[in-house]
Backbone as a printed PyTorch tensor [residue, N CA C, xyz], in Angstrom:
tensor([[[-46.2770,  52.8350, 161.1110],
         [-45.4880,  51.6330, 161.3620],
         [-45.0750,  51.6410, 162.8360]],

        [[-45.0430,  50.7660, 163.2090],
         [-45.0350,  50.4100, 164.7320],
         [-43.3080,  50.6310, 165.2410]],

        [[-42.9510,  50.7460, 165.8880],
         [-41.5660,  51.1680, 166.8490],
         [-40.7100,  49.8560, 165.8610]],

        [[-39.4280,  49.2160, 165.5530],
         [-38.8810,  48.6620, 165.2640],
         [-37.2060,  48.9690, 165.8450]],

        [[-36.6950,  46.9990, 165.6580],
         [-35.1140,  47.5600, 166.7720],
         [-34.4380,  46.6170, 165.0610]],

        [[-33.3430,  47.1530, 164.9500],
         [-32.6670,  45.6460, 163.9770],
         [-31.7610,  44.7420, 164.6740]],

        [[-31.9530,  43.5020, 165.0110],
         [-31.4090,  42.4220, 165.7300],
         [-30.3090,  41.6710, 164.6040]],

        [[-29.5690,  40.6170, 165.2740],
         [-29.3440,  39.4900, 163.9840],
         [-29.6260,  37.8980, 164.6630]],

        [[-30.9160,  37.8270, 163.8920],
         [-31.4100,  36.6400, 164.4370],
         [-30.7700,  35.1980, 163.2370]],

        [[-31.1450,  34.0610, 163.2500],
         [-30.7000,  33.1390, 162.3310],
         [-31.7480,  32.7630, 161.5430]],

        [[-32.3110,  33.0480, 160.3650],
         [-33.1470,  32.9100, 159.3230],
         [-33.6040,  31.3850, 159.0170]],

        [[-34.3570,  30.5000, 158.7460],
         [-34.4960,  29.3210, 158.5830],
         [-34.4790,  29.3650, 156.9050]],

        [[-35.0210,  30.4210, 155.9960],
         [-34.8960,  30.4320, 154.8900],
         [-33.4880,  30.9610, 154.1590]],

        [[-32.5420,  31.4580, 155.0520],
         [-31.2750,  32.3800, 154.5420],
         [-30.0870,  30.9770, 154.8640]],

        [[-30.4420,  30.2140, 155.7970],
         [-30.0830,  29.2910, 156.6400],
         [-28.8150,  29.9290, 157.4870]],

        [[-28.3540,  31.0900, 157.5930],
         [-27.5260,  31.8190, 158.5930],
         [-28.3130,  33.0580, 159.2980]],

        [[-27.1730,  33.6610, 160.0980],
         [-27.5840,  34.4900, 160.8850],
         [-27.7700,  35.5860, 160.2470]],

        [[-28.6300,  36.9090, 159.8850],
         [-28.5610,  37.7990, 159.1380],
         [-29.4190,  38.9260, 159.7450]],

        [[-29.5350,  40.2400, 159.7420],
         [-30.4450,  41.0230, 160.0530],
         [-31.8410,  41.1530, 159.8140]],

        [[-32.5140,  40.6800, 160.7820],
         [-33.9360,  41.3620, 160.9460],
         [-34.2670,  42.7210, 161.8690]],

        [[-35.7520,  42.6920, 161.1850],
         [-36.3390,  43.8270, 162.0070],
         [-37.5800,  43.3850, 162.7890]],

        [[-37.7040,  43.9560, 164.2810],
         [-38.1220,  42.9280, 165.3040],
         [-39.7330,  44.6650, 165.0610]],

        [[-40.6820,  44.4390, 164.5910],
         [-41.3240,  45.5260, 165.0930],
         [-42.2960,  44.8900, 167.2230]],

        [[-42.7960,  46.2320, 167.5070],
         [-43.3830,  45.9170, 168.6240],
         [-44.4990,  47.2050, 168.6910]],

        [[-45.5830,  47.0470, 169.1300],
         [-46.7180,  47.6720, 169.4060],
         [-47.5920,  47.5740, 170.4690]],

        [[-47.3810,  48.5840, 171.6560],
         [-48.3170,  48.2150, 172.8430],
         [-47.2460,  47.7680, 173.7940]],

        [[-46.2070,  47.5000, 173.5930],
         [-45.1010,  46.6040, 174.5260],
         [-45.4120,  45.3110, 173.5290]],

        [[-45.8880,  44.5000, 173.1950],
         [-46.1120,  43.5670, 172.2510],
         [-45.4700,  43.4120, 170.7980]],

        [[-44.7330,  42.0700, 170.8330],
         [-44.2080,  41.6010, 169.5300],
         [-45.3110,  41.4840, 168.5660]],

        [[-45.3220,  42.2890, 167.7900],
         [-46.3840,  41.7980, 166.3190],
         [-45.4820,  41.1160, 165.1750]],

        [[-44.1960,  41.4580, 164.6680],
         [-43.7050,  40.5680, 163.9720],
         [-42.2500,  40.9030, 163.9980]],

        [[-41.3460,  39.6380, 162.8340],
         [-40.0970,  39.6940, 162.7190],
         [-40.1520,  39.7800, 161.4030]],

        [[-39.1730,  40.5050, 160.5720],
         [-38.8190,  40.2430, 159.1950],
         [-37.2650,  40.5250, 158.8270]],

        [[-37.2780,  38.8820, 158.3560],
         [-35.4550,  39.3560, 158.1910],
         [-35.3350,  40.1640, 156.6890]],

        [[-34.3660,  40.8410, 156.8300],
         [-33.7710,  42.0110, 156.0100],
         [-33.5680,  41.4420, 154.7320]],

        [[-33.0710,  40.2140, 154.4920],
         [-31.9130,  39.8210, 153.5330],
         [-33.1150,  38.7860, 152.6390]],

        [[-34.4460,  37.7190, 153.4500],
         [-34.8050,  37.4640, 152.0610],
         [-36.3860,  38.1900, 152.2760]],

        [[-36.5300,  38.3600, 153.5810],
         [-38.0240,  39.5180, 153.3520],
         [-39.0490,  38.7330, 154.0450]],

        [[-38.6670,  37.1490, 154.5910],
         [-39.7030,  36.0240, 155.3260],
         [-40.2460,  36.8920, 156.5980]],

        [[-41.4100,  36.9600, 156.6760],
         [-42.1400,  37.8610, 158.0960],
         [-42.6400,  36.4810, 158.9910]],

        [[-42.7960,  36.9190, 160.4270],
         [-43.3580,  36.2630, 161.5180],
         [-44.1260,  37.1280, 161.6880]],

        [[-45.8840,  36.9490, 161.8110],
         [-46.4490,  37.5360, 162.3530],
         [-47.3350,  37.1510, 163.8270]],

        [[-47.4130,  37.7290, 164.7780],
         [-48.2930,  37.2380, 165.7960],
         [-49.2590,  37.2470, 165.4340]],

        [[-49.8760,  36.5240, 165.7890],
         [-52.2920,  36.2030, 165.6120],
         [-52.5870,  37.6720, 166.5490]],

        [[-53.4640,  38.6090, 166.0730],
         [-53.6110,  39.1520, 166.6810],
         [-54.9260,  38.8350, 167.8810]],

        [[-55.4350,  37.7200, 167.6740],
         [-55.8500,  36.9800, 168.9020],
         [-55.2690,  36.1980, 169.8280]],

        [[-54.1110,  36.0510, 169.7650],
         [-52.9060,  36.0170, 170.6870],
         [-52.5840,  37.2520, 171.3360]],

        [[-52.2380,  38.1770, 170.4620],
         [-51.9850,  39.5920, 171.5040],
         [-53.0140,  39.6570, 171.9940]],

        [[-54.1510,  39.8890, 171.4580],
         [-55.4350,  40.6680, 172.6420],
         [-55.8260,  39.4260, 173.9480]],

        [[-55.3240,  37.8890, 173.9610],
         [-55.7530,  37.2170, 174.9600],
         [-54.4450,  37.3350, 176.1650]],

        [[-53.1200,  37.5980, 175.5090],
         [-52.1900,  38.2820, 176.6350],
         [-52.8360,  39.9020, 176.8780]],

        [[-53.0550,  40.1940, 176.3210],
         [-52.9980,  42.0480, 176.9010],
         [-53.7780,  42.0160, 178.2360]],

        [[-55.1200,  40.8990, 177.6330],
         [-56.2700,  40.8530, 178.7270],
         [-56.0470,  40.3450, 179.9980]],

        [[-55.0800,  38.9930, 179.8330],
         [-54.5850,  38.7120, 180.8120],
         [-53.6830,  39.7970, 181.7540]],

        [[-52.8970,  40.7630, 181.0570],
         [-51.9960,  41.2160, 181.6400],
         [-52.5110,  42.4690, 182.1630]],

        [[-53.7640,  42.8000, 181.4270],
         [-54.3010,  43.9320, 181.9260],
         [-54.7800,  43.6350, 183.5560]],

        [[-55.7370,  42.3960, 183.5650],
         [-56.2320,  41.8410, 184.6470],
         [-55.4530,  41.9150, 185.7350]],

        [[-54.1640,  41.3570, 185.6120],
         [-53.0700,  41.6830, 186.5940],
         [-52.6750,  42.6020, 187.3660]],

        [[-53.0310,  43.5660, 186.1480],
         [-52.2870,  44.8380, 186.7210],
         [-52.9590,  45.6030, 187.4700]],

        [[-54.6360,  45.3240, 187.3650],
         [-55.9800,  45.9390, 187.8300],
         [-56.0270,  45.3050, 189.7510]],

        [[-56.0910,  43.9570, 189.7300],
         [-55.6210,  43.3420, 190.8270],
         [-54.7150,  43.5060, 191.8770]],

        [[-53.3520,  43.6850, 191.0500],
         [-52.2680,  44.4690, 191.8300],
         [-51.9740,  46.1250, 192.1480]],

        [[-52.9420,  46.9120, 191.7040],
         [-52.9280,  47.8640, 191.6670],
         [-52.9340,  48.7600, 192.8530]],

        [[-53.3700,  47.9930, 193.6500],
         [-53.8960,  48.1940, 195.2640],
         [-52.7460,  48.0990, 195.8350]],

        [[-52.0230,  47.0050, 196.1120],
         [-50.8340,  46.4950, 197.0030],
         [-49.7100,  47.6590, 195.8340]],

        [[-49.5340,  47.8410, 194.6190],
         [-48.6560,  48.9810, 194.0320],
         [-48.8310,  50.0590, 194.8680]],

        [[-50.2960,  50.5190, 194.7320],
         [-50.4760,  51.8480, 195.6550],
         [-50.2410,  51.9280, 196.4440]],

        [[-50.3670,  50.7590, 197.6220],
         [-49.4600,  50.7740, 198.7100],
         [-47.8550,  51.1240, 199.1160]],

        [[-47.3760,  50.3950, 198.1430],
         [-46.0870,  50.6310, 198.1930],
         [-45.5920,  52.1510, 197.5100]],

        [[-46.2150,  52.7760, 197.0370],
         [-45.9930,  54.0020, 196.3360],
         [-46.1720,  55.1240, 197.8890]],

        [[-47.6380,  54.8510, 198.7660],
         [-47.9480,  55.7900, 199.6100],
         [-46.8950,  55.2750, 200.9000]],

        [[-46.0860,  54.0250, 201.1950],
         [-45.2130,  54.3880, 202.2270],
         [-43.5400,  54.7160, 201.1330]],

        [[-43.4280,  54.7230, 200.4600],
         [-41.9800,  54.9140, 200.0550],
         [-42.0100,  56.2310, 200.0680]],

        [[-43.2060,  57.2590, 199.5770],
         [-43.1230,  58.8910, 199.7450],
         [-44.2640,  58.9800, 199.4000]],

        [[-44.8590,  59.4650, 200.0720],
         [-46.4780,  59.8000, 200.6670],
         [-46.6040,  61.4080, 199.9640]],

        [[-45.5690,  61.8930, 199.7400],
         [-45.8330,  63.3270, 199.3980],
         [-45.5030,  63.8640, 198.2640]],

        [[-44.4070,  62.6800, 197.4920],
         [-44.7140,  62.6610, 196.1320],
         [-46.2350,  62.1530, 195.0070]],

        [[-46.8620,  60.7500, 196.5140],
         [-47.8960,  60.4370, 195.9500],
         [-49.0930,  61.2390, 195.9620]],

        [[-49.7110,  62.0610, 196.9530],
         [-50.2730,  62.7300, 196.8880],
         [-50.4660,  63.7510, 196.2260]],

        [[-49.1050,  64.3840, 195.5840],
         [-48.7480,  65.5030, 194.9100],
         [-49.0320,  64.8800, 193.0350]],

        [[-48.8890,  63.7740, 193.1370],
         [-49.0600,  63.2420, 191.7430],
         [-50.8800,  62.3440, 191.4610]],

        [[-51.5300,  62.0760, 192.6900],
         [-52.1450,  61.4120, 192.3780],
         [-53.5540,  62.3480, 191.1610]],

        [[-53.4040,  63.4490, 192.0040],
         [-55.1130,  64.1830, 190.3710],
         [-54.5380,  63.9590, 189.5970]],

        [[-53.4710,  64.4000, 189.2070],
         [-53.0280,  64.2580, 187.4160],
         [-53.2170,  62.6820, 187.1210]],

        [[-52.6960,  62.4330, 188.1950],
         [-52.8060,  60.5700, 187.4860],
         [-53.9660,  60.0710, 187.1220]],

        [[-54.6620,  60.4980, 188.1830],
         [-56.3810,  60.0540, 188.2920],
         [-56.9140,  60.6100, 186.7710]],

        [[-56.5490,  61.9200, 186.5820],
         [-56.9720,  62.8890, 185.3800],
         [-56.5470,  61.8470, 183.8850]],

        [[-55.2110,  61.6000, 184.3720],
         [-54.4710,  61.4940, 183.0620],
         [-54.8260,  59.6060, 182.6060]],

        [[-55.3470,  59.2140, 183.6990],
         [-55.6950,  57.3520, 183.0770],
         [-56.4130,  56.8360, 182.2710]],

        [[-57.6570,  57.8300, 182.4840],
         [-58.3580,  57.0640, 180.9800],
         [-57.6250,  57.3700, 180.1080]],

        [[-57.3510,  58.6220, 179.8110],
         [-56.5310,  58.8690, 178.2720],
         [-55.8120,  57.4600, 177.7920]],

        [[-54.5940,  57.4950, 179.0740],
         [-53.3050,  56.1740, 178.5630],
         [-54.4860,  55.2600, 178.6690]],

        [[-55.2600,  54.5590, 179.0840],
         [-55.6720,  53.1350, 178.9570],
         [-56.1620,  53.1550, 177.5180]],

        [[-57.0110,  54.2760, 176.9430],
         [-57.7030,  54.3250, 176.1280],
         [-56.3920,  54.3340, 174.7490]],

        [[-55.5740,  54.9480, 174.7330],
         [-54.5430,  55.1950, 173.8620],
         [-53.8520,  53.4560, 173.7310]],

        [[-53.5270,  53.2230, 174.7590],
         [-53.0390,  51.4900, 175.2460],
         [-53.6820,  50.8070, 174.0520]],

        [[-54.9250,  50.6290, 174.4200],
         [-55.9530,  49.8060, 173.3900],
         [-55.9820,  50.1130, 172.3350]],

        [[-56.4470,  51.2320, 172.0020],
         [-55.9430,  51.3120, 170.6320],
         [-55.0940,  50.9500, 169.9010]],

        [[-53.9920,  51.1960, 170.6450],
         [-52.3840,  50.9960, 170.4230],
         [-52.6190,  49.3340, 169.7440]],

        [[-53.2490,  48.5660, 170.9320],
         [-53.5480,  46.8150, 171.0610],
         [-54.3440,  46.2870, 169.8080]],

        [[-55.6090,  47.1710, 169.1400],
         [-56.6660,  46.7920, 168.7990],
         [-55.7000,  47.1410, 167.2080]],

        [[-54.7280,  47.8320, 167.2520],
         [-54.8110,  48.2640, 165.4800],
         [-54.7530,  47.1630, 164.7110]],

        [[-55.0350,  47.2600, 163.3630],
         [-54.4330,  46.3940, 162.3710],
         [-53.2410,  46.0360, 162.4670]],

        [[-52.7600,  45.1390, 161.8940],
         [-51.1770,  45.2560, 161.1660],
         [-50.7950,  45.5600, 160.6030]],

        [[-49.7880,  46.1910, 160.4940],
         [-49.2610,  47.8300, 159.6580],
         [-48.7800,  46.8730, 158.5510]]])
């Protein structure tokens, strides 16, 4: 089951405000379910994967001008971190997606 927070959102079927549970996966909302009568929101999971892509794209783009700003703020923390990072990225991207691609729990 994916990370979950309990909020108190306002139910359209309870017609008041009552506790739900907000789950999230990937950084991504997959659904809401309030507590009290059990009504779920689920996201399309072709909605998540056409934001992820977008947001992935972004981040691939900006990645350059990030690095920049990483090698003048401390040049000697970046250097000192960059193999592991280099080492350690496919893993997280690959874990990311997965994370993106699962079913719904």
């Amino acid at each position: 089951m994916p990370p979950s927070w309990e909020v108190t959102l306002y139910c359209l079927n309870c017609q008041k405000e009552v506790p739900h549970k907000v789950y999230y996966s990937a950084g991504f909302l997959r659904k809401i379910q309030c507590q009290k009568c059990g009504r779920c929101i689920e996201i399309e999971k072709g909605k998540i994967l056409r934001h992820y892509t977008e947001e992935l794209l972004l981040r691939v783009f900006t990645k350059p001008s990030r690095m920049t700003d990483e090698v003048r703020k401390n040049l000697n923390w970046f250097l000192k971190s960059l193999p592991l990072r280099v080492l350690s990225k496919p893993y997280r991207m690959a874990k990311e997606l997965v994370e993106v691609l699962k079913e719904r729990e």
